[in-house]
N, C-alpha and C positions, 0 to 999 in steps of 0.2 A: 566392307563394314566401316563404316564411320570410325573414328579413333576414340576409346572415350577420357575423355575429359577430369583432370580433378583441380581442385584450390587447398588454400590449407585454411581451415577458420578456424578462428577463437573462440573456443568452447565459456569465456567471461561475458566476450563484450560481442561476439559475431562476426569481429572485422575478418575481411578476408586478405588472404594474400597469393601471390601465383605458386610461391614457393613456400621451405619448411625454412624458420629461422626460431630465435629461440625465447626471444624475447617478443613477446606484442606492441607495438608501436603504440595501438590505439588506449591501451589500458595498462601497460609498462608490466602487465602479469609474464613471469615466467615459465616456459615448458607449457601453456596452453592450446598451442597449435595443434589439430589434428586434421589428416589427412580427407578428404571429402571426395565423393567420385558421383562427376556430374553427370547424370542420365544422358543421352543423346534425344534431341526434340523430338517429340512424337506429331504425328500430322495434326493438325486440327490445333494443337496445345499452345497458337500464339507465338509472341517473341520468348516465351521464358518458359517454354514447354516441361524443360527438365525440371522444374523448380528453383531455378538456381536464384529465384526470385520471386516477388509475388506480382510481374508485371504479368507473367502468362495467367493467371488466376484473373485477371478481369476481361479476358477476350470473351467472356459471351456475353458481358454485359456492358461493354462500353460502346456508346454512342457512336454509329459513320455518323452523323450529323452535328455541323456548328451550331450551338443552342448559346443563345446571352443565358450569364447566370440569374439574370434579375428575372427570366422566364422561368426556372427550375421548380418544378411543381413539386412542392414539399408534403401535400397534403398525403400522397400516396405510402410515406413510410412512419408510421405513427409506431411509438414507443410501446414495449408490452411490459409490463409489469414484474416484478421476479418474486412479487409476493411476500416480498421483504421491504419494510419503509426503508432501513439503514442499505441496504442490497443498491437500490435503487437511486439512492444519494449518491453514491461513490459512481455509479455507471451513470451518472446525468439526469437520470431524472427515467430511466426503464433500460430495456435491453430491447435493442434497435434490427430490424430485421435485415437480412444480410453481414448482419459484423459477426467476427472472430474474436472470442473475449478469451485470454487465458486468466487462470485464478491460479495461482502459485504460492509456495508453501512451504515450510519444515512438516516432515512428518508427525503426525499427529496433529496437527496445527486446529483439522475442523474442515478440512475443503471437499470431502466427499461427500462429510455429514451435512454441510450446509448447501449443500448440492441437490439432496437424496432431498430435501426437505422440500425444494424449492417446486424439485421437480414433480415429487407428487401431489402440490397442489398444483401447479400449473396443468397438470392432468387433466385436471376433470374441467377446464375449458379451454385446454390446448393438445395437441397432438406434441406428445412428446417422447423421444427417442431416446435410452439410456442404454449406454455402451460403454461395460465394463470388461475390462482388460486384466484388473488385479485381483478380484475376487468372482467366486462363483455365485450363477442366481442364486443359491438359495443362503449364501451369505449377508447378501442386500437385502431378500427378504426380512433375512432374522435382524439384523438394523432396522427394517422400518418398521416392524413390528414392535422392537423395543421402544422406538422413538413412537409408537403409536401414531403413525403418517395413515393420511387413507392412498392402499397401494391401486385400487383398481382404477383403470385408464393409460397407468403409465405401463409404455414399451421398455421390453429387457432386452439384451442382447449380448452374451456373451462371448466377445469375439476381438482379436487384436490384429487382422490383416486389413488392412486399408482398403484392398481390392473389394471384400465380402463384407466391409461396412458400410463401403458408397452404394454396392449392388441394392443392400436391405435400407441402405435413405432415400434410394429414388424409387423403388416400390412402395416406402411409407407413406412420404414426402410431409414428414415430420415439420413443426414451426418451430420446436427447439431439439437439436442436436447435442446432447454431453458426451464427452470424452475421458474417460476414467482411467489410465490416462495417457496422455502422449506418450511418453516412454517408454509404455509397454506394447506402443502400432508399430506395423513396419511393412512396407512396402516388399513386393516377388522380385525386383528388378533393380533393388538394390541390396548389394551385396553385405554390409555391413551389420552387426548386430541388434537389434531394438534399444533405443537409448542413446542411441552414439549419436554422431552430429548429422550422421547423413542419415542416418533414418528418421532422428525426430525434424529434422527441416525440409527432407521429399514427402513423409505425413503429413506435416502441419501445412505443408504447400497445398498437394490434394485436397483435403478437408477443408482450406481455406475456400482454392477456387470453386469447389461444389455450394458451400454457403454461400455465395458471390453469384454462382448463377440463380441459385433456387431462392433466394432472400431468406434463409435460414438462419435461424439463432445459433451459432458454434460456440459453445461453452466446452473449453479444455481445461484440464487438471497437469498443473505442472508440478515437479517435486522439488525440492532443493535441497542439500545437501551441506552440511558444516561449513565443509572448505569450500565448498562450491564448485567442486569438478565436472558435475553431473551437468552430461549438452540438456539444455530445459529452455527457462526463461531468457537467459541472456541471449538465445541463436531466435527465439520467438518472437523479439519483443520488435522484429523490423518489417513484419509478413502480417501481426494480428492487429486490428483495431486499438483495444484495450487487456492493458497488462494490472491485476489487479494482487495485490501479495495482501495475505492472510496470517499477520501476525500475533504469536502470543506461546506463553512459554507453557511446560506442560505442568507445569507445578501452579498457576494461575487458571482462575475460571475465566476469564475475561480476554476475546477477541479480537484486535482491531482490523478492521478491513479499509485497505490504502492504495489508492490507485496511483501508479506511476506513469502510464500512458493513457488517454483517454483521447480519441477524436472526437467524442460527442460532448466532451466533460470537463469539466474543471478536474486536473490532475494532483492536486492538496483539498479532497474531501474526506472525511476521517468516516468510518461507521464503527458501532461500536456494540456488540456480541456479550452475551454471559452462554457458556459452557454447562450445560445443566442436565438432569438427571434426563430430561425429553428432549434432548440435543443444546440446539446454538440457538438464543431469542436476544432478540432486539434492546437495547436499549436506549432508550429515545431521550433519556434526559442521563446523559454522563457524568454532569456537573456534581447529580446526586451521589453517585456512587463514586468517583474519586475524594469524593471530600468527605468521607466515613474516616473524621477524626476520634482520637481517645480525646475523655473530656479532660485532662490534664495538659496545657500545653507546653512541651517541651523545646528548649532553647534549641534553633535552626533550622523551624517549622513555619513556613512559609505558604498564602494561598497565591497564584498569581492566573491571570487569564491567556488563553492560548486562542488564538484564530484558527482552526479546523476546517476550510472550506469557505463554508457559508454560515457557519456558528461558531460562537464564544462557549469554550469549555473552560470551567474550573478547574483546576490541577491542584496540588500542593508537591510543593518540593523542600528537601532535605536536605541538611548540611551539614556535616561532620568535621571537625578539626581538631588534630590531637600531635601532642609533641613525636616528632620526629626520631626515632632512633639513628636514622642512616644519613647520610650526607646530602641524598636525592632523594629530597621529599616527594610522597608519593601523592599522583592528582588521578582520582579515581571519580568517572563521570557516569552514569546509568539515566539515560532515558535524553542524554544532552550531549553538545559538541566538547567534547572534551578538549581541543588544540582553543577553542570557543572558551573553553573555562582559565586557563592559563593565560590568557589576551584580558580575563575581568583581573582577574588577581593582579594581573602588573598594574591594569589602572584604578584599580584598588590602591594600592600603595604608593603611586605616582601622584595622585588625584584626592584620594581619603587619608593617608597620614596611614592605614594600617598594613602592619608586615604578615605577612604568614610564607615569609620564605622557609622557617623551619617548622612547617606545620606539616601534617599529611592532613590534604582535603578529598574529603569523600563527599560526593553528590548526587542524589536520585530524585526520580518522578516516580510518586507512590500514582501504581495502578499500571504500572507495564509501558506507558502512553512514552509516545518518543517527540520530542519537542525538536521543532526543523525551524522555525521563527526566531527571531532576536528580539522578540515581546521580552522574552524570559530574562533579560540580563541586568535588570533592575534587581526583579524578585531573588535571585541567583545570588548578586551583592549583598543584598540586606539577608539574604541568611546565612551566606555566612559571617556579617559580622555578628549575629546574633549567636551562631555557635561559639565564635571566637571571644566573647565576650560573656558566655553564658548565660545570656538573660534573654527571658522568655518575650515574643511579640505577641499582640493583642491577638486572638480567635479575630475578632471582626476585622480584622486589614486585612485588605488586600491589594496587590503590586503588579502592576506589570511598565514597560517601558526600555526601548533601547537605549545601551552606553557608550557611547562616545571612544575614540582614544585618547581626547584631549577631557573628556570627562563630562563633556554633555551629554544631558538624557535629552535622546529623540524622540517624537511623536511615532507613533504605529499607526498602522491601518485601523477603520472599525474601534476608533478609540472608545466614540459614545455608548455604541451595543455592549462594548464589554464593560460598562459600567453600569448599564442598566441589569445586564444578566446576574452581577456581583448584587446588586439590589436587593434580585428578585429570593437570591438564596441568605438574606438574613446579613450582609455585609453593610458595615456602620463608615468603616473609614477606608480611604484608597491614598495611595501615593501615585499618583501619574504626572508624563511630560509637559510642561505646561502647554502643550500646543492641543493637548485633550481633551486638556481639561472644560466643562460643558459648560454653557452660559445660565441652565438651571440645572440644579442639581437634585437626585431623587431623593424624595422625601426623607429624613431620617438619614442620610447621608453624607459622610464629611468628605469635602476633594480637596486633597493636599496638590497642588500643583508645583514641581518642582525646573527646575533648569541647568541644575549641576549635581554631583554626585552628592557633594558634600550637602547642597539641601535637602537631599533625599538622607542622609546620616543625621542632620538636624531634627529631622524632619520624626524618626522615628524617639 
């Protein structure tokens, strides 16, 4: 008998290693190693039979033949739809036959719900296969009932061995495959618990290379955990297509859906979700609903524009500044780079004349929304001199713009869009970089063009 085989991989980042050590090289995490025991190849199963990889997943479908890529007949894999406009944005423009999409999460997040939705409309003009692992049929049922889905057309399947889920996909021969969810599959022939590292990366191999032969839609449900111990996403995200995380807290009604890897996609496309009494629905214009101000405006209330993909969203952001009790004022950041905030504040005080070393600053992005752009670090400075100063900024401004470390404001991307979109929702006056600033201006609207901080503190 063959010898079999293990590694040790990093249950964060995936990396492997031959041996146990204790520290991960690849992501400096501690005590993440866990033991993995690589199958021995089966016949037929390619270079990467065992899974130890996803190169054995495309022996049935890769080419003996040298083809030029300017030959590659694109016509033959057209995009399906997911029934969702925002769905569809984040995954490139549909859900592409043959890829493996994982959808990952905090519990409770929305990822079965928005799952459950998708798939019984896809039902009734696609063959679709639903495979749940966590709950029973007549659980789902009672979900789609409340959610009032139409159930008839879609397939159930209540079943977590991988062996007796690929047997019932090649008799369906389903267009989309759900997975409900990896964690809870696990393979006859490997030894380790459901969840752990070798069972969710020998499942996720399987299931991959059957979508690969069959041009199946694989949609998997991953879960994530606090600390993040749980083998899920981080061991998935090198074998599937697209990795897509389903953020939002549980005390908020609102969604975001963010994709981190995408071969078909732009990987910084936002969608955006309300939580409601008949599930997860769309929001097509977010601009609306994060800028649900009180009509009072309160000093450190700030709107500024964020690049999201392919659209300019509205945000507002918050700024708090209050005398310091303790030696080590406290920089408290919500929805923004906090090491990011600490970098404005020094050139704040190097660059604008003002201190808040004995302040404690507090900062958020009202509506949950996590700002990953350096648009924001204009808008960011002006509120908080406006907290630190107490006085209130006009409802109509609005800010965006990069800061310097010597204290110039830089131009962004998509300067113009996101002037016209501030336009469109009733905005009078802008402060932007002067490299933005537009040669006409929209109607009814004032362009402050600035080039230093301090014009931009003039300015207001």
């Amino acid at each position: 008998m063959a010898k079999a085989k293990s590694a040790f991989v990093c249950t964060e980042c995936g990396a492997e290693y031959r041996k146990w050590q204790g520290q991960c090289t690849s992501c400096r995490e501690w005590n993440t190693l866990s033991e993995v025991r690589l199958s021995a190849a089966r016949p037929g199963a390619g270079d990467g039979g065992g899974g130890s990889g996803t190169r054995g997943g495309y022996a049935g479908m890769v080419s003996r033949e040298v083809i030029d890529l300017a030959n590659v007949d694109l016509s033959e894999v057209p995009r399906l739809s997911s029934t969702f406009e925002e769905f569809d944005r984040v995954l490139g423009g549909g859900l592409v036959p043959g890829s493996a999409v994982l959808l990952g999460g905090h519990p409770g997040a929305g990822k079965s719900t928005l799952l459950l939705q998708a798939a019984c409309k896809l039902a009734q003009q696609r063959r679709v296969l639903y495979v749940t692992g966590e709950e029973s049929l007549s659980q789902v049922a009672m979900r789609a009932q409340r959610l009032q889905l139409p159930t008839r057309g879609l397939q159930m399947l209540a079943e977590t061995s991988i062996e007796t889920i690929l047997g019932v996909a090649e008799r369906e021969r389903p267009d989309i495959l759900i997975i409900d969810s990896i964690q809870t599959t696990h393979l006859e022939d490997v030894s380790s618990a459901p969840g752990g590292v070798a069972q969710v990366r020998e499942s996720a191999s399987a299931l991959t290379r059957f979508a690969k032969q069959s041009s199946t839609v694989l949609l998997l449900v991953g879960h994530v955990t606090k600390d993040g111990t749980l083998a899920g996403p981080k061991v998935l995200e090198h074998m599937i297509d697209a990795s897509l995380l389903l953020e939002g807290g549980a005390d908020s009604r609102f969604r975001t859906l963010r994709g981190q890897k995408n071969r078909f996609g732009a990987v910084n496309e936002l969608g955006v979700f309300a939580m409601l009494e008949h599930g997860l629905k769309e929001v097509k214009n977010p601009s609306a609903i994060f800028l649900s101000r009180t009509e009072e405006q309160a000093p450190g209330s700030l709107v500024m524009v964020v690049w999201e993909g392919t659209r300019p969203i509205l945000v507002e952001v918050q700024a708090l500044l209050d005398d310091s009790a303790m030696g080590n004022p406290r920089r408290v950041a919500v929805g923004l780079d906090q090491n990011r905030l600490a970098m404005l504040l020094a050139v704040l005080h190097r660059h604008g004349g003002l201190f808040t070393g004995d302040q404690d600053v507090f900062l958020n992005v009202v509506g949950g929304v996590k700002v990953l752009e350096t648009s924001a670090d204009l808008a960011v400075l002006l509120a908080v001199v406006s907290s630190l100063q107490s006085r209130s900024l006009a409802r109509e401004l609005v800010v965006f713009g990069e800061v310097g470390l010597s204290g110039e404001i830089r131009p962004v991307p998509s300067g113009q869009e996101r002037i016209v979109e501030a336009a469109k929702h009733g905005f009078r006056r802008a402060i932007v970089p002067r490299a933005n600033a537009p040669k006409h201006s929209p109607e009814g609207m004032e362009i402050v063009p600035v080039d230093k901080l301090a014009d931009a503190l003039e300015a207001l």
